[in-house]
C-alpha positions in Angstrom: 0.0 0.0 0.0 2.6 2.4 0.6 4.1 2.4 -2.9 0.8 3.3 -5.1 0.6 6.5 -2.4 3.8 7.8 -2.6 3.1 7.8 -6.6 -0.4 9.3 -5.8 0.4 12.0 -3.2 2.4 13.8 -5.1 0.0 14.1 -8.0 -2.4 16.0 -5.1 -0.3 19.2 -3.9 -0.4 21.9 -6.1 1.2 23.0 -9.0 3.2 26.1 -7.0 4.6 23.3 -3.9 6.6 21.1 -7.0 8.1 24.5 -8.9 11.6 25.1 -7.9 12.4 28.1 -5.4 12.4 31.3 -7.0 15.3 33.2 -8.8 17.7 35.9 -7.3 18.6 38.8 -9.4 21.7 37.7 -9.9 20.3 34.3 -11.1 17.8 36.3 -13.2 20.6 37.9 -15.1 22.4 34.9 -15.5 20.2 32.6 -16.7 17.3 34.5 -18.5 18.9 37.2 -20.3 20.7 37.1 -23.6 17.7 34.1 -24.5 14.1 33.7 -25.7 10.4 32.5 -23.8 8.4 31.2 -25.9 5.5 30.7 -23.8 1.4 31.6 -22.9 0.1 34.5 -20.6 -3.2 33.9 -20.1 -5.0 32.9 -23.3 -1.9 35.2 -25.4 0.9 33.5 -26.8 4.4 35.2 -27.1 8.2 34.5 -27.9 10.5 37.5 -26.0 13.8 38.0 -26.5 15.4 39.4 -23.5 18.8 41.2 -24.8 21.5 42.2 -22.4 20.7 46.0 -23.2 17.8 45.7 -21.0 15.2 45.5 -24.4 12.8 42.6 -24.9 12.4 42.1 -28.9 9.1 40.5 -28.8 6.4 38.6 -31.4 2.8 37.8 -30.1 -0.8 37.2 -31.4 -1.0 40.9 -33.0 2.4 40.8 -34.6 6.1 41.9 -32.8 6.3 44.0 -30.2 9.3 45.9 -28.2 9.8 46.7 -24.7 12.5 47.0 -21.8 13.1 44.7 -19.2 14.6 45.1 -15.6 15.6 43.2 -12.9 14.1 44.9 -9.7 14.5 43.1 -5.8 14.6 39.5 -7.3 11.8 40.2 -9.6 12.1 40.6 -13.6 10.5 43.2 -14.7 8.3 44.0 -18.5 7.7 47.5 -19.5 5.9 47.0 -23.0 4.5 50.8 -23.1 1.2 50.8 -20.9 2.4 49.8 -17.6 5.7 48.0 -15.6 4.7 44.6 -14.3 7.5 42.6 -12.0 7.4 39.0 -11.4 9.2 36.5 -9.5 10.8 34.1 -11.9 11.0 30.3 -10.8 13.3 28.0 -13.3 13.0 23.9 -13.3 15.4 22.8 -16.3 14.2 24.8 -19.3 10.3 25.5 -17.8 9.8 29.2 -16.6 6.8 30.3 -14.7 6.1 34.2 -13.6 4.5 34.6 -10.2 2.7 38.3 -9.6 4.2 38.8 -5.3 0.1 37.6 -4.5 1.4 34.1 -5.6 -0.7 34.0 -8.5 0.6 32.4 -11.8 0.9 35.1 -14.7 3.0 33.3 -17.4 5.0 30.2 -18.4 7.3 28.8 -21.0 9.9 27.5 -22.4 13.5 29.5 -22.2 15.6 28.9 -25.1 19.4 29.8 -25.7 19.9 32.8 -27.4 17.6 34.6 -29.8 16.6 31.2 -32.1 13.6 33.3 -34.0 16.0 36.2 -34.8 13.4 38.7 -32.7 
């Protein structure tokens, strides 16, 4: 009985308990810029490219897109015109998942080395 449960239980905690800890700034700029998300906010796809002179070269549902991005107290910051949104990042092998600071899940995807779609 023990071995089906231990396959079970941890198919029952949520999603946030199995993510890895969040990134620091310094892990932020390590591991996320100079490389691509492709990923889903909401119901909106997007690929970003986050260059190391702080712009994002992006392309979403409604065509390409720039903005700047920062790193902020841990968080990553977007600033794509209308407002400045900073998220904690959380990294597990290639999966990325934004967290707004209530703990709610904004975006995920897939990081990529380098800028693959030439954004």
């Amino acid at each position: 009985m023990i071995r089906p449960l231990a396959i079970v239980l941890p198919l029952l905690l949520p999603v946030a308990a199995l993510a890895a800890d969040p990134l620091t700034g310094a892990q932020i700029q390590a591991q996320i810029v100079g490389n691509t998300v492709e990923g889903t906010a909401g119901d909106v796809e997007y690929t970003e490219f986050y260059a190391t002179d702080g712009t994002i070269h992006g392309l979403g549902d409604d065509g390409p897109y720039a903005g700047q991005w920062s790193i902020e107290n841990d968080h990553m910051c977007f600033d794509l015109g209308e407002t400045k949104e900073c998220d904690r990042v959380q990294l597990d092998g290639s999966k990325i998942q934004l967290f707004a600071d209530d703990g709610s899940l904004v975006a995920v995807g897939e990081l990529k080395p380098g800028n693959p779609g030439n954004l």
